[in-house]
C-alpha positions, 0 to 999 in steps of 0.5 A: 500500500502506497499512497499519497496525501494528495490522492487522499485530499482528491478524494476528500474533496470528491466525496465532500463537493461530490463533484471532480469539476468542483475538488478541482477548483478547489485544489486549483487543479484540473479535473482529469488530475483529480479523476488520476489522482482518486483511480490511483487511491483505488488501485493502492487500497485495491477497492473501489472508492466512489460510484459515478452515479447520474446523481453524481458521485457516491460513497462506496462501502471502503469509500465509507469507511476511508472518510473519517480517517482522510478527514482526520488525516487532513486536519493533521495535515493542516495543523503540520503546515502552519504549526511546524512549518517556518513559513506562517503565512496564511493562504487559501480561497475561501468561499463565504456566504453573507447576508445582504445586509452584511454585504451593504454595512460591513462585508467591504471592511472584512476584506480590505482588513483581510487582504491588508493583513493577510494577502494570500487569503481571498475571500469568494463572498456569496450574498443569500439568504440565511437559510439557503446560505445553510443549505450550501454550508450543508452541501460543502458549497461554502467554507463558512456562512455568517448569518442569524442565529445560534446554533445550527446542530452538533456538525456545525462550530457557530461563533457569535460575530456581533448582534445589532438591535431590531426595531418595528419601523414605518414610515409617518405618513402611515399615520400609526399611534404614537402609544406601543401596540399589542402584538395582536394589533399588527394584524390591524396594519400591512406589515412587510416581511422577508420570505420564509427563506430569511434566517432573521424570521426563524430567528424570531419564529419562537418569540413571536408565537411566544407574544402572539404577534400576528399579521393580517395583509404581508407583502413579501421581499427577499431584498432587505434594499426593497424593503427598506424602500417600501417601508419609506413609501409606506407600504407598511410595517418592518421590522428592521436592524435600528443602526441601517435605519437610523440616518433614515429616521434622523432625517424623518424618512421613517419612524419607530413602532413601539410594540409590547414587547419590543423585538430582542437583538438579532445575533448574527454567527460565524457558522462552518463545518466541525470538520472543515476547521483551519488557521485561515479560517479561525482568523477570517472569523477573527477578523468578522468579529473585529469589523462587523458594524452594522451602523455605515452602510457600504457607500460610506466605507473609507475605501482608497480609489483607484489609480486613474488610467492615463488620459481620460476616465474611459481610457482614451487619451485626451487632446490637450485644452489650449488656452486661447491667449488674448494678444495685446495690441502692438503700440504705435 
């Protein structure tokens, strides 16, 4: 038996993505390399490992029984790299899901911080909502997502990143009473929610039934943009995080909506997989715990420019303005 760490990784990452096109991106590498790597993994335990099925690819029984000890063995991998190795430098690409509302506050801060610090490491964003973000940490189409809520289930690490207080808000012109309403009074106006893929409405799916909130007319966007919109327009009650709103409610767009009880802070977590832990990783959470600030929206963010190209904005060099010189008259 004589085999080596990369057609265990290729391996690895088949069964995790269950895809040799998706391993390949993965380990920067092509797919044919992948397909050789694992057949040479099969010849040297003399079993078959995977089955390429129409559904795509298959643990078989020794493929089984292999993958607790490569997901081991790549963790230890990982650990020699940066633990023993002289050279500490972080690297790696790193596919993390956010929410939209991430993405418009502090999302741009996390990687300029992170290319400052840590070059070698990129960050692939991918905007969503919550619970399909789960979907795809679920599936190994993500290495970390960062969303509401607390805890995901026993497979997951979830590392609270920050929280940012909730607050009904409408826009005055809807003409709401100044007192705090019951829960049972929204049923009374249009309220406007997130869809049901929202992982801010499972957040507060137990809280609501708790206090008996209930809506009667509800109009539906999965765009936290559209809804902020749509609230200022006056279509409606939302609940909304109080530090995106804010600048909107200062200059008297909208307003908040006392209810009784008010909605508890929204706690937002780095979550990814137990077994997918790494140094690089660790330190992008690190790092999102560092900047995440819900209080700037994204157009605010400090960000240098960029070096303008020679000539002209579009590129195209520019003929230079020739001032016209008005001559003075010759003396007589």
């Amino acid at each position: 038996m004589n085999f080596t760490f990369k057609q265990l990784e290729a391996f690895l990452f088949s069964t995790k993505l269950q895809s040799f096109s998706a391993a390949a991106v993965k380990l920067h590498t092509t797919q044919s390399a992948i397909s050789k790597r694992l057949a040479e993994l099969e010849e040297s335990l003399g079993g078959t490992l995977l089955h390429r099925t129409s559904h795509g690819l298959e643990l078989a029984q020794a493929g089984r029984e292999l993958l607790p000890l490569a997901e081991e063995a790549h963790r230890l991998w990982q650990r020699i790299q940066h633990d023993i190795s002289v050279d500490k430098t972080l690297r790696g690409t790193f596919r993390v899901g956010v929410t939209e509302l991430i993405a418009m506050t502090w999302l741009t801060r996390l990687i300029q911080l992170l290319q400052k610090l840590h070059p070698q490491v990129t960050l692939e964003p991918v905007v969503d909502a919550g619970l399909t973000l789960f979907e795809r940490l679920e599936a190994n189409k993500l290495d970390l997502s960062i969303m509401p809520g607390t805890f995901w289930g026993q497979a997951f690490e979830s590392i609270k990143v920050g929280q940012v207080d909730q607050a009904w808000i409408a826009s005055p012109r809807l003409g709401l009473p100044q007192r705090a309403l019951a829960p049972h009074e929204f049923a009374d106006y249009p309220v406007i929610e997130q869809p049901a893929g929202a992982s801010k409405n499972k957040f507060y799916e137990a809280w609501r039934a708790e206090h008996g909130f209930r809506f009667g007319k509800v109009m539906l966007t999965n765009s936290t943009t559209v809804l902020r919109e749509l609230t200022i327009s006056g279509f409606g009650i939302s609940q909304q995080a109080l530090d995106y709103v804010r600048p909107d409610i200062k200059s008297g767009l909208l307003r908040i909506v006392k209810s009784d009880p008010m909605p508890p802070p929204l706690v937002y977590s780095a979550v990814y997989r137990s077994d997918n832990s790494s140094p690089a990783l660790a330190r992008i959470v690190e790092l999102a715990v560092k900047t995440c600030d819900f209080k700037l929206r994204a157009s605010q963010h400090d960000v240098a420019p960029a070096r303008p190209l020679r000539g002209s904005s579009s590129g195209l060099r520019q003929r230079p303005v020739r001032k016209s010189v008005k001559k003075k008259p010759a003396r007589s």
